[in-house]
SEVOVEX-394715 format. One record per residue (C-alpha): z, x, y negated. Coordinates in steps of 0.5 Angstrom, whole numbers, plus 500, padded with zeros to 3 digits. Each point is the difference from the previous one (the first is absolute). Layout:
N
ZXY;...
This chain:
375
500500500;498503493;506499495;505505500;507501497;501500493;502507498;506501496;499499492;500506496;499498494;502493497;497495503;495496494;499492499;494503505;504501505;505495500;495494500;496503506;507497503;500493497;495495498;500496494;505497499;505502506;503506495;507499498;502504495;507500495;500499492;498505497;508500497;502501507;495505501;502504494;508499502;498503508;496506496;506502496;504500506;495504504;501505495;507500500;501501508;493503503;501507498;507500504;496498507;501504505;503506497;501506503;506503500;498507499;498502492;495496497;495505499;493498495;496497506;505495502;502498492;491499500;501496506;505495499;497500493;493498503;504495504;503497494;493500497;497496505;506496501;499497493;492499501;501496506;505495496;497499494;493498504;503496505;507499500;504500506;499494505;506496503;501501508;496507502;498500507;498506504;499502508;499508500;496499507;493500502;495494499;502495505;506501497;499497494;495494502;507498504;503500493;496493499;505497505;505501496;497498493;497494504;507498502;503501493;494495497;502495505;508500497;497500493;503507498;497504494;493503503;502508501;497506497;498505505;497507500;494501505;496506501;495495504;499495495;494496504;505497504;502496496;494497495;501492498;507501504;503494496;507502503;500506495;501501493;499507498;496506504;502507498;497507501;505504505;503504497;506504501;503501493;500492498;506500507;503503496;498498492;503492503;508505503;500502493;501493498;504498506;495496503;500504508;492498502;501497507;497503506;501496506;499504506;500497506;502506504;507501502;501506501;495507501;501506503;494506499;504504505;500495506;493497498;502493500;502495494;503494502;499492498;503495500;501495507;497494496;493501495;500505496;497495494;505496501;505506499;495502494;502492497;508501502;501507496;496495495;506496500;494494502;504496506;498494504;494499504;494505498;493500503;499506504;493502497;496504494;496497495;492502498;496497494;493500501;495496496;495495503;494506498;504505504;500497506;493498501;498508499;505500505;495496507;497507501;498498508;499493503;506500505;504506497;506503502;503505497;503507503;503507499;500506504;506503496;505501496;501507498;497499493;507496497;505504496;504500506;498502506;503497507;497504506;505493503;496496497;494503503;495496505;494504503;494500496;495500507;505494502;498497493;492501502;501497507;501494497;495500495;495502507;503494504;498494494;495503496;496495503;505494499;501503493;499504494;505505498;500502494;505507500;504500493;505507498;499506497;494505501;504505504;502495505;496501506;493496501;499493505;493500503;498494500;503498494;498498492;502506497;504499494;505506500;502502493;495495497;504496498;507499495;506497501;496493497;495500504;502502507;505493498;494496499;498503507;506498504;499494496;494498503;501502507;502497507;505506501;502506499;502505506;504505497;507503501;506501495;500501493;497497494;493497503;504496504;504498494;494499496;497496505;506495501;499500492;494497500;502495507;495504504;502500507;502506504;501505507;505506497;501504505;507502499;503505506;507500500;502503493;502494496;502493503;494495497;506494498;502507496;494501496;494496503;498492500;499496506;494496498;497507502;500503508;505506500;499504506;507503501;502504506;508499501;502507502;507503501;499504493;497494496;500499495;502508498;497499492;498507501;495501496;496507504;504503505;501497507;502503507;497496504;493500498;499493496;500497506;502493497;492502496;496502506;503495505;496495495;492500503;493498497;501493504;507498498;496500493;494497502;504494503;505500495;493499495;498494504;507496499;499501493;493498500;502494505;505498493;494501495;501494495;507499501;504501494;504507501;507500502;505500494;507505502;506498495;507503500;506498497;504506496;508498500;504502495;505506501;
């Protein structure tokens, strides 16, 4: 898919930058009082950030000073809008935040700000209010002011050393909705606007279905998440009769004789409008899968044994998941026993996994709920 992350802002970001983020109309900036009262006590406060306690020699004094500059530009041009939401994390991860923002809207909450370093994902979103640039300087413009942006990780706890972080025993947007103070019956599943001329640009084939071969192109890398590659194109040569596959990802992911080549041809918009018009997707863990659900495209996700699918997947889909000893384990590339939970799965359990869901074709797709209990 051809949209990278946004880079860090070296300089302030001019009204250019910011209206990339916001249509018109969506932006909602403070008075100009309010501007001018943030940009006096920017300059107060912003040179203290962060100071060593070593001598303050000239480069640190420039520094602090830039920041102080930079601080006050950004004010006085957009002010600072309520509620900030981030999520430092790949890109599925930011396309499970329309879960939470979705269930705010539903409770009449004020629509939240957020920092995006992947701003397509949330074109004509109407559950969101401001779309800003990621920047790591504007976390701490909003600490100088007390207002501690919210980040809510669904991880409970990761460990480098061991290779393994650990979620919690119940859906992990669920936990993303809790650590946000939202309580009560939640829909499990993401959500991705796209407009009715997009989607017919997305019909590429008569009777599509969309695959990958990999997922090693993502920020980051699961080996445990990993299917084999010849196993995908096993499929591909068992239905290329019946159907026509359409292989979406990035350019470097390995080619699918037989299939429609669209590795890294296509943005994040694009593929979106693919899925949209497809049959299926036959994929694995990560964010096409999740991009798929967003768009209600059905799927066959091999899942191995790493993460449960009540944890982090949908039951309108067909999750292969193989119960082993060590499942689920959260590692995410280390594994004693030769991902056994991942090569126990055959090209022929997809294939009859494909056929049931095509057997489901024109049903309304299962919707998953959870009920977040306050603590």
């Amino acid at each position: 898919m051809i949209e990278k992350a946004l880079p860090v802002f070296n300089d302030p970001p001019g009204d250019d930058a910011w209206d990339a983020f916001n249509a018109p109309g969506e932006i909602s900036r403070p008075s100009v009082r309010n501007r001018m009262r943030e940009t006096r006590r920017a300059l107060e406060v912003a040179p203290s950030i962060a100071a060593p306690a070593k001598k303050k020699d000239a480069a640190w004094i420039r520094r602090q000073v830039g920041y102080a500059l930079w601080s006050a530009q950004w004010l006085m041009r957009h002010g600072l809008p309520q509620g900030l939401y981030y999520y430092d994390g790949g890109i599925g991860d930011e396309l499970l935040m329309t879960t939470v923002f979705h269930e705010m809207a539903k409770r009449g909450l004020a629509r939240p700000s957020f920092m995006s370093r992947y701003p397509s994902l949330f074109t004509h979103n109407p559950d969101l209010g401001t779309l800003m640039p990621w920047d790591a300087r504007i976390l701490e413009l909003y600490k100088v002011f007390g207002r501690e942006p919210k980040y809510p990780c669904y991880m409970y706890e990761k460990i480098a050393e061991a290779d393994v972080h650990y979620c919690p025993p119940y859906p992990m947007v669920a936990r993303m909705c809790k650590m946000c103070k939202i309580f009560g019956s939640v829909d499990i599943r993401p959500y991705f606007y796209l407009a009715d001329d997009e989607k017919q640009a997305g019909q590429v084939a008569r009777r599509q279905v969309a695959i990958m071969s990999s997922g090693m192109s993502a920020l980051h890398k699961h080996l445990n998440k990993q299917w084999l590659p010849e196993r995908y194109q096993a499929v591909v040569h068992a239905l290329q009769g019946q159907y026509d596959f359409v292989q979406v990802g990035d350019a470097s992911d390995p080619p699918l004789e037989g299939a429609l080549d669209l590795r890294g041809k296509t943005s994040i918009r694009q593929t979106a409008a693919v899925l949209s018009q497809s049959l299926l997707f036959v994929g694995q863990i990560g964010f096409l899968m999740h991009l798929a659900r967003a768009v209600d495209c059905r799927a066959v996700i091999v899942y191995g044994g790493r993460e449960m699918p009540f944890q982090s997947g949908y039951t309108c889909n067909e999750n292969l998941y193989t119960p082993l000893t060590c499942s689920p384990c959260w590692k995410e590339n280390h594994c004693d026993f030769g991902r056994e939970c991942l090569t126990r799965i055959q090209p022929e359990h997809v294939i009859a996994a494909i056929g049931r869901q095509m057997e489901r074709a024109g049903e309304p797709l299962a919707l998953d709920s959870y009920t977040i209990l306050p603590e």
